[in-house]
N, C-alpha and C positions, 0 to 999 in steps of 0.2 A: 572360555570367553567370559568375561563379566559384565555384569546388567549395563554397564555403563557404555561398554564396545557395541552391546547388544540391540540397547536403543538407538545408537549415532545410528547403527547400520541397517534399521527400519527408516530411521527419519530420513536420511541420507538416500536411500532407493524410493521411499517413497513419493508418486508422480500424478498427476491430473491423466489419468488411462482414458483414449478418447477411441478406442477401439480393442473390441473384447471377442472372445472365442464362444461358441456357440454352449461352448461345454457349461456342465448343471453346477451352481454353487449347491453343495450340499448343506443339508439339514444343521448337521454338527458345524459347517464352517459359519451358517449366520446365527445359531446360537451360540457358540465363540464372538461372533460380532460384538451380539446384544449382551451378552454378560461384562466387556469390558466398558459399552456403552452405559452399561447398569452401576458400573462402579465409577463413572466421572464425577469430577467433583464438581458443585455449583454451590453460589452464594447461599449462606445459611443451610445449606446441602437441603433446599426446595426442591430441587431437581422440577423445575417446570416445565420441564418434555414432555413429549407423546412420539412414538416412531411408529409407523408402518411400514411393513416389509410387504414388497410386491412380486411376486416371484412368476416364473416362465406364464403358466398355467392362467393369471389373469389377467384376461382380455381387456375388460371394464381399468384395471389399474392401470395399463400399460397406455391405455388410448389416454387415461388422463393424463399419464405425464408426457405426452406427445402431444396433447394438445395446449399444454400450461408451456411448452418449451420444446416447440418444431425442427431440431435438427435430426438429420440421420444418423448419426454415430449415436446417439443416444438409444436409438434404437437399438442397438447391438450389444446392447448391456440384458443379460438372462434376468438380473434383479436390481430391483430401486428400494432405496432405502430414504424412507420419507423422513427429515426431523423435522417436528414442530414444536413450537413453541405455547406455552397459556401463560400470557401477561398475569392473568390474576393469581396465579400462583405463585410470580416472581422475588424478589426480596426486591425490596424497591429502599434505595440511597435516603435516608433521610437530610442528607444536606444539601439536593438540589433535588429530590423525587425522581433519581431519574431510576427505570425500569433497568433489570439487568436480564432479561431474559433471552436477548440475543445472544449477548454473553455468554451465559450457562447454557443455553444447546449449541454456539458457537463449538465451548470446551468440548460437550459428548460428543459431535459430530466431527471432530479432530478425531477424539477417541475412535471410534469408528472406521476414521480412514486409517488411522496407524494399524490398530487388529485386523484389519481386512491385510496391511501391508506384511504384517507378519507373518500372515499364512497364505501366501501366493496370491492374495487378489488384487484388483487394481480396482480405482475407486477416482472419483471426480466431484470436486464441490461445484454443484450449480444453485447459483443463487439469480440467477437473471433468468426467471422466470415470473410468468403470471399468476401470483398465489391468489386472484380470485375465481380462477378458473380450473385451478389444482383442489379448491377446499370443495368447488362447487362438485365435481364431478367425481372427489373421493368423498364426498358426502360427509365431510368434518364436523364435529361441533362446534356451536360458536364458539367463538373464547378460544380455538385451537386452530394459530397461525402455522403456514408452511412455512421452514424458513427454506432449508436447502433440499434439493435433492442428490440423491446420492447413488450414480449408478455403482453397481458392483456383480464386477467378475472377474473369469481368468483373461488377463490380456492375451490380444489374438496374437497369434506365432509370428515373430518379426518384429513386434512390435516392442518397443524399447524407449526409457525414458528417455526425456531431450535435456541436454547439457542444462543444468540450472543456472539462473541468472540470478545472483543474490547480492545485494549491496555487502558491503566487506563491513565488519562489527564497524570500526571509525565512523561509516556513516550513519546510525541506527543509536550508539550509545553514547545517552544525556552524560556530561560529566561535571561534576563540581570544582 
């Protein structure tokens, strides 16, 4: 198979998993994560992230991100994978100042869900959460924004993506 079949067929399976199997993500699989996390590219390659990885074992991480974003399927996630963001590290546009830092951990927290896709995990962006009550209770530094959380595990058995609904290229591509 070639790299090109290879990636269709991560992107293509990959799904927002809203329910996850009790089973342990290992060691090796979220250093696999964070190594391809390591290599995203960002503006001016600043790389203005920060990630924490929350795994089974902590009580204190788990309660915060149940209490920054109250559902139950979240809870069934073994590990959360925090991105954040530091404005002041950002490349900032000089023809309108605008920050690019959502952008740049936008891009690694993609990264993140696809290597989680490639090695059997399932993984969800949440972003409708309460990041003053996620920095509070993970004890953040200032200057380091939450953007997404990221559960990650093995989806629970039965569980399978749902027919994707994507607008067809025509509607999405500007043409001259």
């Amino acid at each position: 198979m070639n790299k090109e079949d290879i990636f269709a067929g991560v992107v293509a399976s990959r799904y927002s998993c809203r329910n996850y199997s009790p089973a342990e993500v290992g060691d090796n699989e979220i250093a696999y994560i964070l190594e391809q996390l390591r290599l995203a590219p960002s503006a001016c390659n600043r790389q203005p992230w920060r990630v924490m990885v929350i795994r089974p074992g902590d009580a204190a991480g788990r309660e915060a991100v149940a209490a920054a974003y109250n559902r139950e399927w979240v809870r069934t996630a073994p590990c959360y994978i925090i991105m954040c963001g530091v404005p002041a590290e950002a490349w900032i546009r000089p023809f309108d100042s605008h920050n690019h830092v959502d952008v740049d951990v936008a891009i690694a927290t993609e990264h993140v869900c696809l290597a989680a896709e490639a090695i059997g995990l399932g993984t969800c962006w949440i972003c409708n959460f309460d990041p003053a009550i996620l920095s509070e209770k993970l004890g953040l530094e200032t200057g380091v924004v939450p953007v997404a959380i990221i559960p990650v595990g093995h989806p629970a058995e039965g569980t399978s993506a749902p027919e994707k609904k994507r607008k067809i290229l025509a509607e999405i591509l500007l043409e001259r």
